[in-house]
MIMI-471728 format. One record per atom (N, C-alpha, C): atom name; residue number from 0; x, y, z. Coordinates in Angstrom, 3 decimals. Layout:
% residues N
   a    k        c1        c2        c3
  CA  NUM         X         Y         Z
...
//
This chain:
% residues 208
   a    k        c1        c2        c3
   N    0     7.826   -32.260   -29.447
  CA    0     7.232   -30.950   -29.732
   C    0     5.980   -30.728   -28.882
   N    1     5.232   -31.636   -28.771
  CA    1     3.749   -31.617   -27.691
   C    1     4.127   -31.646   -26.687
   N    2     5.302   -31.904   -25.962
  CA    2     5.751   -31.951   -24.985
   C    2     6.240   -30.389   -24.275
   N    3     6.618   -30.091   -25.352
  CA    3     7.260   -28.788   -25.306
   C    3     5.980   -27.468   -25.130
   N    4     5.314   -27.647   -26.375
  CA    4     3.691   -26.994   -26.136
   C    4     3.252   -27.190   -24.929
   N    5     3.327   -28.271   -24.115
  CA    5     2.630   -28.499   -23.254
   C    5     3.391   -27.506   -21.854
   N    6     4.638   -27.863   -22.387
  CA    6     5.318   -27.251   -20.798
   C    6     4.955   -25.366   -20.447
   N    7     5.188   -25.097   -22.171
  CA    7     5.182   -23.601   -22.274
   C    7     3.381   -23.092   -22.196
   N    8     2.485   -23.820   -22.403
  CA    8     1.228   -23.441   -21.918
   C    8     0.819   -23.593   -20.361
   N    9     1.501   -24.713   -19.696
  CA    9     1.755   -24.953   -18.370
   C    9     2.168   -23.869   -17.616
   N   10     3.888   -23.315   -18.097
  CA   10     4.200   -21.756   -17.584
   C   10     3.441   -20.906   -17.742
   N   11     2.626   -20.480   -18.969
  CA   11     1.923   -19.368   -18.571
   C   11     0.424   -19.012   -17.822
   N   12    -0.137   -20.747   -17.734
  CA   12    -0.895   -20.958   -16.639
   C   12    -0.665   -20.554   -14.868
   N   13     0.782   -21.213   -14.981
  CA   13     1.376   -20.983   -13.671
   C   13     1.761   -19.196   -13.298
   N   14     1.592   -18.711   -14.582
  CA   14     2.424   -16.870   -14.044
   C   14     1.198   -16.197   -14.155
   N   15     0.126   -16.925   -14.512
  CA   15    -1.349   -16.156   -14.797
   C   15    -1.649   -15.373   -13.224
   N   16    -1.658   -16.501   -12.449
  CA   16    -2.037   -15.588   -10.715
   C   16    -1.258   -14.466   -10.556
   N   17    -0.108   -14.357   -11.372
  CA   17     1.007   -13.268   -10.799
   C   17     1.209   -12.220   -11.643
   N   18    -0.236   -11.968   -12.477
  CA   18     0.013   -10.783   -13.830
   C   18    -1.000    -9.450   -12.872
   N   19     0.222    -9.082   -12.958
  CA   19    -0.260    -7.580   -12.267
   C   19    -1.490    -6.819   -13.092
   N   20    -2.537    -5.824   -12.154
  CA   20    -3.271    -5.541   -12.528
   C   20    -3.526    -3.643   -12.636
   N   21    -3.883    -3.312   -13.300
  CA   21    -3.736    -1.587   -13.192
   C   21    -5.575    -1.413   -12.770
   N   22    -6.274    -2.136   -13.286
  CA   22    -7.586    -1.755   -13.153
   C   22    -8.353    -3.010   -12.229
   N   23    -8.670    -2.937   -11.180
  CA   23    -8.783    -3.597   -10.050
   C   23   -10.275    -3.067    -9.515
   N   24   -11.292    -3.953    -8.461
  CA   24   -12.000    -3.741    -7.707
   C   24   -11.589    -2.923    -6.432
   N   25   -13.028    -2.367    -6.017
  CA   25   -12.592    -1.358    -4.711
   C   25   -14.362    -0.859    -4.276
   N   26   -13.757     0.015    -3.289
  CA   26   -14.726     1.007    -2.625
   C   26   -14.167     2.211    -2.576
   N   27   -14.686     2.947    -2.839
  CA   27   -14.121     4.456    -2.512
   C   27   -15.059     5.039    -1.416
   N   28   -14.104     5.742    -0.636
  CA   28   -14.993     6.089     0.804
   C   28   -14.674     7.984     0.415
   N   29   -15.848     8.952     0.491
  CA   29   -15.674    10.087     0.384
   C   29   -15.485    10.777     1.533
   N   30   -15.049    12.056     1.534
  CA   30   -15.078    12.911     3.013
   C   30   -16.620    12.990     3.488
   N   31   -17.483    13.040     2.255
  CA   31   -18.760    13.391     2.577
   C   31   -19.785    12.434     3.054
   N   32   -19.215    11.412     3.546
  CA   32   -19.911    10.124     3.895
   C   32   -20.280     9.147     2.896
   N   33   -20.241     9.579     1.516
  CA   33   -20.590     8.760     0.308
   C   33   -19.471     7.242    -0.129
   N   34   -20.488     6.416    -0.153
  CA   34   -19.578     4.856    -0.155
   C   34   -19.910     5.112    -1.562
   N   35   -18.980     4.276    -2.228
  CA   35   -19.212     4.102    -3.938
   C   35   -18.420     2.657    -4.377
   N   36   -19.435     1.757    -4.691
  CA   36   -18.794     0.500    -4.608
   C   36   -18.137    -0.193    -6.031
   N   37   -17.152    -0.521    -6.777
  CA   37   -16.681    -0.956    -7.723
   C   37   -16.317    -2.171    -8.103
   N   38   -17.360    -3.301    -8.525
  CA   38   -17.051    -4.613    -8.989
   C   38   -17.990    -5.243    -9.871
   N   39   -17.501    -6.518   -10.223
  CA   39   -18.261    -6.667   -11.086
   C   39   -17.453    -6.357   -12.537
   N   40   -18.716    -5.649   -13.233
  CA   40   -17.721    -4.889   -14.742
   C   40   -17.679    -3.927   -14.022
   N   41   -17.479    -3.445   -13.135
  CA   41   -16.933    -1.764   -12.717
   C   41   -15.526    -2.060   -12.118
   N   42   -14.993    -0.834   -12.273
  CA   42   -13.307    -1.029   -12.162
   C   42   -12.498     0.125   -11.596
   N   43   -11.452    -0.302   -11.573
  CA   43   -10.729     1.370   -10.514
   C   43    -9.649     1.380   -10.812
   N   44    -8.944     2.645   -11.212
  CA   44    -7.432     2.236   -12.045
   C   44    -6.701     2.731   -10.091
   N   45    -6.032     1.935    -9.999
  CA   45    -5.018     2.305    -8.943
   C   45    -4.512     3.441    -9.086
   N   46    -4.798     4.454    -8.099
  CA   46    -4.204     5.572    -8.019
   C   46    -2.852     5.583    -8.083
   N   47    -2.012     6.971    -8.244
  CA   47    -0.334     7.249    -7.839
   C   47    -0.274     8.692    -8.003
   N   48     0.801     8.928    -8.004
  CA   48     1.318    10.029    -7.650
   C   48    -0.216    11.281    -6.403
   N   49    -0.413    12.172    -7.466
  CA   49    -0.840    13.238    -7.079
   C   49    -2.492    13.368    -7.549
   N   50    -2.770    12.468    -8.530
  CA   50    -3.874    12.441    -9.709
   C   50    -5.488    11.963    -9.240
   N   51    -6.157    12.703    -9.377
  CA   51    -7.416    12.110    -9.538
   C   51    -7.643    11.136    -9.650
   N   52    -8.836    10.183    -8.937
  CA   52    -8.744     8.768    -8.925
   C   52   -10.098     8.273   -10.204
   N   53    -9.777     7.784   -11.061
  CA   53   -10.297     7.089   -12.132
   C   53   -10.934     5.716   -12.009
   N   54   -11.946     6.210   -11.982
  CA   54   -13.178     4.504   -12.155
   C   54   -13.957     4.648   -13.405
   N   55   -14.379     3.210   -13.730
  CA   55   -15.471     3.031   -14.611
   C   55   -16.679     2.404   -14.168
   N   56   -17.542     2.695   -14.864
  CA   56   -18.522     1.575   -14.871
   C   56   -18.892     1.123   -16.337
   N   57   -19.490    -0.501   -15.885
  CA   57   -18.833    -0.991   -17.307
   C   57   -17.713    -1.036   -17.948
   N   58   -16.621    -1.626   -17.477
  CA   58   -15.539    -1.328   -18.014
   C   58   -14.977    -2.046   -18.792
   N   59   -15.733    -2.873   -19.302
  CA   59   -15.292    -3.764   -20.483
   C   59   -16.446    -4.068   -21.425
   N   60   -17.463    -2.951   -21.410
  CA   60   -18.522    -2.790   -21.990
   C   60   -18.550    -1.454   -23.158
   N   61   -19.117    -0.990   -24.139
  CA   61   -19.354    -0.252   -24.723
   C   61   -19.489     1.389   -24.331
   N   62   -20.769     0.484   -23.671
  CA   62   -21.459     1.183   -22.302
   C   62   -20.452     2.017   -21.472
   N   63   -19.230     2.067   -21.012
  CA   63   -18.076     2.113   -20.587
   C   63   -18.499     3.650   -20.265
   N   64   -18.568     4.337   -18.941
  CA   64   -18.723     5.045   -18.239
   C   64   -17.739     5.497   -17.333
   N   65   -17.023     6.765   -17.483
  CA   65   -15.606     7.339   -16.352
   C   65   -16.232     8.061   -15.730
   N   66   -15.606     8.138   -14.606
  CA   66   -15.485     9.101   -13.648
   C   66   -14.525     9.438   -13.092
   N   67   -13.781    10.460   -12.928
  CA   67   -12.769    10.802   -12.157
   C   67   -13.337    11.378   -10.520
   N   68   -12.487    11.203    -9.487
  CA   68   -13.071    11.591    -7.978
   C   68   -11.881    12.387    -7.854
   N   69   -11.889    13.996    -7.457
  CA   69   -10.857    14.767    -6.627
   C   69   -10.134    14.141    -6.097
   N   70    -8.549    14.374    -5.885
  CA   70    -7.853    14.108    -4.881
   C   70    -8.713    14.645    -3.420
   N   71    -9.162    15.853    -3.512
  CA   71    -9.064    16.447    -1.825
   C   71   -10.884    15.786    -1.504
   N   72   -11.293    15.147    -2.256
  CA   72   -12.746    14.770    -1.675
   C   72   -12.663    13.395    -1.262
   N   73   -11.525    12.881    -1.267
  CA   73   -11.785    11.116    -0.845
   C   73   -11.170    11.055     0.150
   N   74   -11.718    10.377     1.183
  CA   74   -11.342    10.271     2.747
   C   74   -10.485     8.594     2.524
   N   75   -10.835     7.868     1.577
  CA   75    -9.629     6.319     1.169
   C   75   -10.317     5.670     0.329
   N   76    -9.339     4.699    -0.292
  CA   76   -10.148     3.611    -1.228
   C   76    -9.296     2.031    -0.948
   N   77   -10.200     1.584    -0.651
  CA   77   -10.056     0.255    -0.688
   C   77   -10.185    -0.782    -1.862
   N   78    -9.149    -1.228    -2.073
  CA   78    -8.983    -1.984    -3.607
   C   78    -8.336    -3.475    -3.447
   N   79    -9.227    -4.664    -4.210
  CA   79    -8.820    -5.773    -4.810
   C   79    -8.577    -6.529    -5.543
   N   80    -8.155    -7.518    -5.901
  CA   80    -7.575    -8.095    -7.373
   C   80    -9.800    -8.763    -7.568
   N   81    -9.648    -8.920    -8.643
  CA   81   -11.194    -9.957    -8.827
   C   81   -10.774   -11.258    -8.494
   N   82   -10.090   -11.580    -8.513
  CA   82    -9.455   -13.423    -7.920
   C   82    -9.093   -13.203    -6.692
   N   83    -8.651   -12.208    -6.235
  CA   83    -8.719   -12.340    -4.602
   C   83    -9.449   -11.012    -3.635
   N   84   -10.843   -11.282    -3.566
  CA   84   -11.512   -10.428    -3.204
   C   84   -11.183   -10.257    -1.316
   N   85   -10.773   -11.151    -1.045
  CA   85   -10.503   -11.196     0.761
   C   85    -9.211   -10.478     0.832
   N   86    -8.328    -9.898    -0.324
  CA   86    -6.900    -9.405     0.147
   C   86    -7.383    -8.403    -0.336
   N   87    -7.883    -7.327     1.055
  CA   87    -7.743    -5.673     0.537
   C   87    -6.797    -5.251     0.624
   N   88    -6.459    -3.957    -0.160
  CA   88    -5.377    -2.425     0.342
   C   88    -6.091    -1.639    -0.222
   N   89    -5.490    -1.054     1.473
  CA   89    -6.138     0.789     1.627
   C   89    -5.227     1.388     1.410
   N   90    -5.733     2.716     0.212
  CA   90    -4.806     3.945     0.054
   C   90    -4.986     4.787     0.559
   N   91    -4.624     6.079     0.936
  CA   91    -5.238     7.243     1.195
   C   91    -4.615     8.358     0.935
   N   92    -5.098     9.557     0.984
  CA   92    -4.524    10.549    -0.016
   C   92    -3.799    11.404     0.980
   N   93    -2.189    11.862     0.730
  CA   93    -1.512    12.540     1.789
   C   93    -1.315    13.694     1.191
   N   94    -0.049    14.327     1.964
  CA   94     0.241    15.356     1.576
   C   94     0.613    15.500    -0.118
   N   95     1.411    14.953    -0.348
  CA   95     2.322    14.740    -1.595
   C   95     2.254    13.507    -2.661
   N   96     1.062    12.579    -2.175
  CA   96     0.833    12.001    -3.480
   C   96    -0.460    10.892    -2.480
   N   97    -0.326     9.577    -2.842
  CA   97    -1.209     8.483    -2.438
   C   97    -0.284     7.525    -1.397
   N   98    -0.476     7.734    -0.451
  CA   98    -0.482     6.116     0.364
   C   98    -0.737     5.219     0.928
   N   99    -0.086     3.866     0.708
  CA   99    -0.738     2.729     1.071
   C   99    -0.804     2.280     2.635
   N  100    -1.732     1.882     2.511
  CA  100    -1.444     1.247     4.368
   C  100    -0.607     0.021     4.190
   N  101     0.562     0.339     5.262
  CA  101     0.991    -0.777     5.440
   C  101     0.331    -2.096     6.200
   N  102     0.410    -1.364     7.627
  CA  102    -0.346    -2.042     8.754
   C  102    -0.994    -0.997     9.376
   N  103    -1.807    -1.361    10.131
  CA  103    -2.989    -0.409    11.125
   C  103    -3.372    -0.937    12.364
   N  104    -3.453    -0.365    13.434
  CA  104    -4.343    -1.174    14.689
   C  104    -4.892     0.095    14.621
   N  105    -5.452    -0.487    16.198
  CA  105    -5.839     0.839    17.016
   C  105    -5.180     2.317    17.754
   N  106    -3.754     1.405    17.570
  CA  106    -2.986     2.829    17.851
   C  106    -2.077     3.418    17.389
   N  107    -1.590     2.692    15.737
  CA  107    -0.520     3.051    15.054
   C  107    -0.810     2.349    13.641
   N  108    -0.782     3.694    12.461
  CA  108    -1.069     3.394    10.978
   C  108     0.318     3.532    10.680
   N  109     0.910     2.816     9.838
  CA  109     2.158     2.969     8.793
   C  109     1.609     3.146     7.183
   N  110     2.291     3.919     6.559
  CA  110     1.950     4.095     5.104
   C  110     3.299     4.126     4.632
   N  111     2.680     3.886     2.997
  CA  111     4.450     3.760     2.218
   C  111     3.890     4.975     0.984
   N  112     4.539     5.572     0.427
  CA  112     4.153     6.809    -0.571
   C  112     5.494     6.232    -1.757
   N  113     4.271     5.996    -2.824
  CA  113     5.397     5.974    -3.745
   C  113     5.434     6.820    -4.690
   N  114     6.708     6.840    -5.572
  CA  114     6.326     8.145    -6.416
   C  114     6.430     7.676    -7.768
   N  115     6.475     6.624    -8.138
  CA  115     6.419     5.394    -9.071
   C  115     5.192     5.274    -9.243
   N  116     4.218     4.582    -8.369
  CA  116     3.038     3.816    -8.224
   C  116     3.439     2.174    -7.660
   N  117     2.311     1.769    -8.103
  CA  117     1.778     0.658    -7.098
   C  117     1.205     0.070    -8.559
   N  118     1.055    -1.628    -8.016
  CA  118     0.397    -2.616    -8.622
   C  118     0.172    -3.695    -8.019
   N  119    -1.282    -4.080    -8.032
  CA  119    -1.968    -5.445    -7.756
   C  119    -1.951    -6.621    -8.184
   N  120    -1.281    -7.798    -7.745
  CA  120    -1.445    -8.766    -8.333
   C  120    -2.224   -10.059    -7.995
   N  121    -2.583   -10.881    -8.950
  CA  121    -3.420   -12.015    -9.068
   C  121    -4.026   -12.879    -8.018
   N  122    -2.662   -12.761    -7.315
  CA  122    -2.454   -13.958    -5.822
   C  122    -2.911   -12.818    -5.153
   N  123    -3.227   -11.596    -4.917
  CA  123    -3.540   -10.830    -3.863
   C  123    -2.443   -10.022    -3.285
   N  124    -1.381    -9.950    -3.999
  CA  124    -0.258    -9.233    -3.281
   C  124     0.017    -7.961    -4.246
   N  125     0.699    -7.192    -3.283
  CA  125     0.658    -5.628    -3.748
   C  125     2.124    -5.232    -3.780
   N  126     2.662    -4.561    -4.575
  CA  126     4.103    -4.200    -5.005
   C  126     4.370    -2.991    -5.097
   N  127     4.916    -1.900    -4.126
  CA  127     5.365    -0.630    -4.229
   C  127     6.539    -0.426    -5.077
   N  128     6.317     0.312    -6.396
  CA  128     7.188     0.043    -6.783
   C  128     8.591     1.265    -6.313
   N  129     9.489     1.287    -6.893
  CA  129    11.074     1.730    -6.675
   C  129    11.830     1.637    -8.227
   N  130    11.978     3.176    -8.525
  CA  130    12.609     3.123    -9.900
   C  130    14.126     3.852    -9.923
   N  131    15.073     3.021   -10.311
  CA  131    16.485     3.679   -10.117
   C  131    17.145     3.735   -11.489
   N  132    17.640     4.525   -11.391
  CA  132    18.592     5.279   -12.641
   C  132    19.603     5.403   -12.140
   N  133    20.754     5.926   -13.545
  CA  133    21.978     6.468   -13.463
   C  133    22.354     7.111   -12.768
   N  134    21.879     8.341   -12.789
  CA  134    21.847     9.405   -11.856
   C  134    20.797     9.742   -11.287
   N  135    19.513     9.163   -10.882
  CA  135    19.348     9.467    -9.879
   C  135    17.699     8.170    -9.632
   N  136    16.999     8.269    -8.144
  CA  136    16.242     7.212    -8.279
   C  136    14.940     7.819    -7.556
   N  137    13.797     7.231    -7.716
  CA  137    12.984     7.532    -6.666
   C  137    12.670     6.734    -5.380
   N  138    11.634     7.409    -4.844
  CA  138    12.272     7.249    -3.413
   C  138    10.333     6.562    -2.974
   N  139    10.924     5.319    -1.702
  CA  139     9.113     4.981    -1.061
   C  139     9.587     5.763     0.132
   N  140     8.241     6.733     0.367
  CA  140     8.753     7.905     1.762
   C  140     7.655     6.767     2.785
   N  141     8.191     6.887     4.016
  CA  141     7.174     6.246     5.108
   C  141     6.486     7.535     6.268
   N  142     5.518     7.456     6.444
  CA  142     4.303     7.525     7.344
   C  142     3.616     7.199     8.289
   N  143     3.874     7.703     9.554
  CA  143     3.534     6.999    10.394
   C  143     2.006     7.987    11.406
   N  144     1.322     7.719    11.527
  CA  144     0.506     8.565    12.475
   C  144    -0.212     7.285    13.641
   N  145    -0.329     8.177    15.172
  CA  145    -0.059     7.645    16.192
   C  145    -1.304     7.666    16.747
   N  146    -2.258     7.034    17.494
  CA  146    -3.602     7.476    18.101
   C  146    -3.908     8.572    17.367
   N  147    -4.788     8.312    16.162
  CA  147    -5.274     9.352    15.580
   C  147    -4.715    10.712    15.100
   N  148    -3.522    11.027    15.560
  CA  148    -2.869    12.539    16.073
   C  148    -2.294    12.432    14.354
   N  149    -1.445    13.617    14.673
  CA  149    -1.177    13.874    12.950
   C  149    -0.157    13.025    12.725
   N  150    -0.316    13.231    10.912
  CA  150     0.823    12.497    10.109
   C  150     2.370    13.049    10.281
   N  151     2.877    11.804    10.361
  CA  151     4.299    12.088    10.587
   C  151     5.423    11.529     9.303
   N  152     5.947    12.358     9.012
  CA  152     6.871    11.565     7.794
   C  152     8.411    11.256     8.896
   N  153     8.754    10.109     8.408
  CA  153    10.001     9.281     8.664
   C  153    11.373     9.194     7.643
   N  154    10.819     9.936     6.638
  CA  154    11.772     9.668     5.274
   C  154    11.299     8.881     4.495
   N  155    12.669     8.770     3.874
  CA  155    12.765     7.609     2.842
   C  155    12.802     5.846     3.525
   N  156    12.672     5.040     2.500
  CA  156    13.135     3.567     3.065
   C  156    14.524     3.595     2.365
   N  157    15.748     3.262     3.171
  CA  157    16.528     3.060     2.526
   C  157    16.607     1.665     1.856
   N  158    17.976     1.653     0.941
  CA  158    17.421     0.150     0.315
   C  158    18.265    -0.701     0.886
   N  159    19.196    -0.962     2.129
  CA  159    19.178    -1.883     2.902
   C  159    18.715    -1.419     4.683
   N  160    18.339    -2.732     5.361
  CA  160    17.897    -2.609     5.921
   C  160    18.875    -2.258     7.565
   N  161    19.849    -0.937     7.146
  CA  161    20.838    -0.055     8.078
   C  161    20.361    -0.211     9.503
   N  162    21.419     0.277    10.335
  CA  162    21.245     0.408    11.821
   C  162    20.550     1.845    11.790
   N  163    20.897     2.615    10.759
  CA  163    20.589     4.137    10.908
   C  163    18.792     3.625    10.191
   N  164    18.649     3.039     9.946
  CA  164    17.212     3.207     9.274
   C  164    16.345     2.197    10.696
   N  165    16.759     1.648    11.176
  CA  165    16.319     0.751    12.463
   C  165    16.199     2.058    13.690
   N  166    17.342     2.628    13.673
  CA  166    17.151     3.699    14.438
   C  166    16.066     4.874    14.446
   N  167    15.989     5.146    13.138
  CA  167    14.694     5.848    12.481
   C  167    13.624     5.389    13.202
   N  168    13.126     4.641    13.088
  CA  168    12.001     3.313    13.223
   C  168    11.654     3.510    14.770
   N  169    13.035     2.988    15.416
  CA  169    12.877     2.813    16.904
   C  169    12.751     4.345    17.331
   N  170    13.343     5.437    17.148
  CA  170    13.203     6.928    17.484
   C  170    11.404     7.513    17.590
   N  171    10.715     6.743    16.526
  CA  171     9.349     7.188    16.128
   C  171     8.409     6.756    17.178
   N  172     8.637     5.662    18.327
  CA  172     7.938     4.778    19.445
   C  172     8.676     4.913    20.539
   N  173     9.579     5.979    20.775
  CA  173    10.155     5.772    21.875
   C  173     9.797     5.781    23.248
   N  174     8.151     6.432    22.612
  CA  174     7.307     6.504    24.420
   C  174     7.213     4.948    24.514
   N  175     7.138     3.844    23.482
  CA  175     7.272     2.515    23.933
   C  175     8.619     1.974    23.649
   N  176     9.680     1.901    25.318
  CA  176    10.598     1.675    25.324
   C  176    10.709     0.665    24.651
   N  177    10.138    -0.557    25.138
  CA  177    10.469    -1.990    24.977
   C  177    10.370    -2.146    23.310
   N  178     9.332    -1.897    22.886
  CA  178     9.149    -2.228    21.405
   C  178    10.678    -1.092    20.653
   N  179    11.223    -0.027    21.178
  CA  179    11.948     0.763    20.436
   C  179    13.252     0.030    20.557
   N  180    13.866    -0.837    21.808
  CA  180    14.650    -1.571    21.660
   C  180    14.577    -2.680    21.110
   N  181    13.671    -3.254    20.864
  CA  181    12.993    -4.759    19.924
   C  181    14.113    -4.259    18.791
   N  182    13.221    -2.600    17.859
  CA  182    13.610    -2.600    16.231
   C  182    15.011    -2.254    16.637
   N  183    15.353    -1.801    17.347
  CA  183    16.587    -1.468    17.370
   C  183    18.026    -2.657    17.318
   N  184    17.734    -3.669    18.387
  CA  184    18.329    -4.609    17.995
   C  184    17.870    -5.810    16.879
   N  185    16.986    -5.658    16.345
  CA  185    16.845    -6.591    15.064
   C  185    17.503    -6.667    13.950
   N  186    17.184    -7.519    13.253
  CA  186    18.840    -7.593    12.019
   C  186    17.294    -7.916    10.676
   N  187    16.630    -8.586    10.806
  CA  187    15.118    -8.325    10.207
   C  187    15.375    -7.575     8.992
   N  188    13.803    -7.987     7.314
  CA  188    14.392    -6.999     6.666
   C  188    13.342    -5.655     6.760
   N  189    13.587    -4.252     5.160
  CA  189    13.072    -3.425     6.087
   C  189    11.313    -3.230     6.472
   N  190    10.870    -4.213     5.590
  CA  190     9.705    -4.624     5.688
   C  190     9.018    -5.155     6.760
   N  191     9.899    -5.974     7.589
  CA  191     9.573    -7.228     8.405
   C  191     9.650    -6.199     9.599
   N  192    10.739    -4.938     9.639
  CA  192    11.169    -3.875    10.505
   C  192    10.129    -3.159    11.058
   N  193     9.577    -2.841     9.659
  CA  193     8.257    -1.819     9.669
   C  193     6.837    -2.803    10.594
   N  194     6.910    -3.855    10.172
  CA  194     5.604    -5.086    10.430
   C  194     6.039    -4.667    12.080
   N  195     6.991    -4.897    12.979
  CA  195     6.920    -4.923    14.177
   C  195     6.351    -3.556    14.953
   N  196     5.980    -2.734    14.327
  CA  196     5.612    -1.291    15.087
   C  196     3.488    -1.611    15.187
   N  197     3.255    -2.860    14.673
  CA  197     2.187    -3.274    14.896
   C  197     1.663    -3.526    16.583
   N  198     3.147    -3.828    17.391
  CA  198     3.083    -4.227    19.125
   C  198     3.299    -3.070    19.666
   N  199     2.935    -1.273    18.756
  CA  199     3.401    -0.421    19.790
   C  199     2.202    -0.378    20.640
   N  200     2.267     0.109    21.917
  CA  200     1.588     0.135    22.572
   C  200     2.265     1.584    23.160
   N  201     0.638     2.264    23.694
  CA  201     0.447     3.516    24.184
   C  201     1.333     3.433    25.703
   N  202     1.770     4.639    26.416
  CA  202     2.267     4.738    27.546
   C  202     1.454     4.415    28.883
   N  203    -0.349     4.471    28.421
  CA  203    -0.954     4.118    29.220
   C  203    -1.424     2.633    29.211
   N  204    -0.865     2.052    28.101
  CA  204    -0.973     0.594    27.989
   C  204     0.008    -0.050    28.960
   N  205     1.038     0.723    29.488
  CA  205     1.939    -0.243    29.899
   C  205     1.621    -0.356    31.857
   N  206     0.493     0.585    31.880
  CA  206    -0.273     1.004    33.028
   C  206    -0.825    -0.402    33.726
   N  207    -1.218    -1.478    32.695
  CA  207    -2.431    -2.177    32.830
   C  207    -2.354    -3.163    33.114
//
C-alpha cells in the first residue's frame, strides 16, 4: 500500500511541470510607448479570441486589483510560465482575434490565430489549441508578414501535413527560390514545415 502511495504521489510530482496555466507572467507593450510589467503576485490571463486583455495585480491577494487593456491599444504582450521565466511567447493582436508568434527574424514573422485559445505550460511550452466536432471544427489560421510590409493570411493549417499545404508555404517565399523548393520537397511535419521559412532570405540577400 506505501508503495502504491508512493508511486501515485511520484506521478503527480512528475505531471506538475506539465499543468497548464491560464494566468501567467508577461509584459504588455502599448501602441503608446507604455511598458507594463506583470510578475511576481501580478498576473495575465492569456488572451484569445477577440477580448480585452485581463491582468491583475495582486493576484492571489485580497488586495486583488483588474485591469482590462483594449484590444486596439496594445502593440503585443509577451508572456511566461513563473517556472520558466527564459521561455517567452509573443502575442499580438490581428485582424480577427490574437496571434502567436511562431518564429521571427529580421525578415519574416509567422503567427498561428486560434479560435479556441492557447495555454502555457510548466516546462515552458505553449499549445495552440484545435477543437473538432461532429459537424464541424475550428480552425489555427497562419500569418505571415515579410520585411515589415503587411499581414498576409495563408489559411488554415490543415491537419496533415499535404503536398497542397507545403505548396501553400512554398508559394508565400517564392522570391526565395531555393528555400520555396526546400518546403516543397519536404515530407517534415506541419510545424517543423512552418520552422523552415526562418532561412527565407530577401532577393537582395542572394546579391551578397
Amino acid at each position: 500500500m506505501k508503495r502504491l502511495l508512493f508511486c501515485f504521489v511520484l506521478l503527480i510530482a512528475c505531471a506538475a511541470p506539465l499543468r497548464a496555466a491560464s494566468l501567467v507572467e508577461g509584459t504588455v507593450w502599448l501602441k503608446d510607448g507604455t511598458v507594463e510589467l506583470f510578475a511576481g503576485e501580478d498576473r495575465i490571463e492569456i488572451p484569445r479570441k477577440k477580448g480585452a486583455l485581463r491582468t491583475f495585480r495582486n493576484a492571489f491577494r485580497k488586495t486583488k486589483q483588474r485591469r482590462n487593456y483594449r484590444y486596439d491599444e496594445i502593440d503585443s504582450v509577451v508572456l511566461w510560465h513563473s517556472r520558466t521565466p527564459d521561455d517567452c511567447h509573443t502575442f499580438v493582436p490581428l485582424p480577427d482575434g490574437w496571434g502567436r508568434v511562431l518564429l521571427q527574424t529580421p525578415r519574416i514573422c509567422v503567427l498561428l490565430r486560434s479560435k479556441v485559445g492557447y495555454s502555457l505550460y510548466g516546462n515552458g511550452g505553449m499549445a495552440t489549441f484545435v477543437r473538432s466536432g461532429v459537424f464541424s471544427s475550428s480552425s489555427v489560421e497562419i500569418y505571415l508578414r515579410k520585411n515589415g510590409g503587411p499581414l498576409r493570411s495563408l489559411g488554415r493549417v490543415n491537419r496533415t501535413n499535404s503536398d497542397a499545404f507545403r505548396r501553400r508555404v512554398a508559394e508565400s517565399v517564392a522570391d526565395d527560390p531555393e528555400l520555396a523548393d526546400r518546403i516543397r520537397r519536404s515530407s517534415t511535419s506541419r510545424y517543423k514545415t512552418l520552422l523552415l521559412l526562418r532561412d527565407y532570405r530577401m532577393p537582395s540577400d542572394h546579391l551578397k
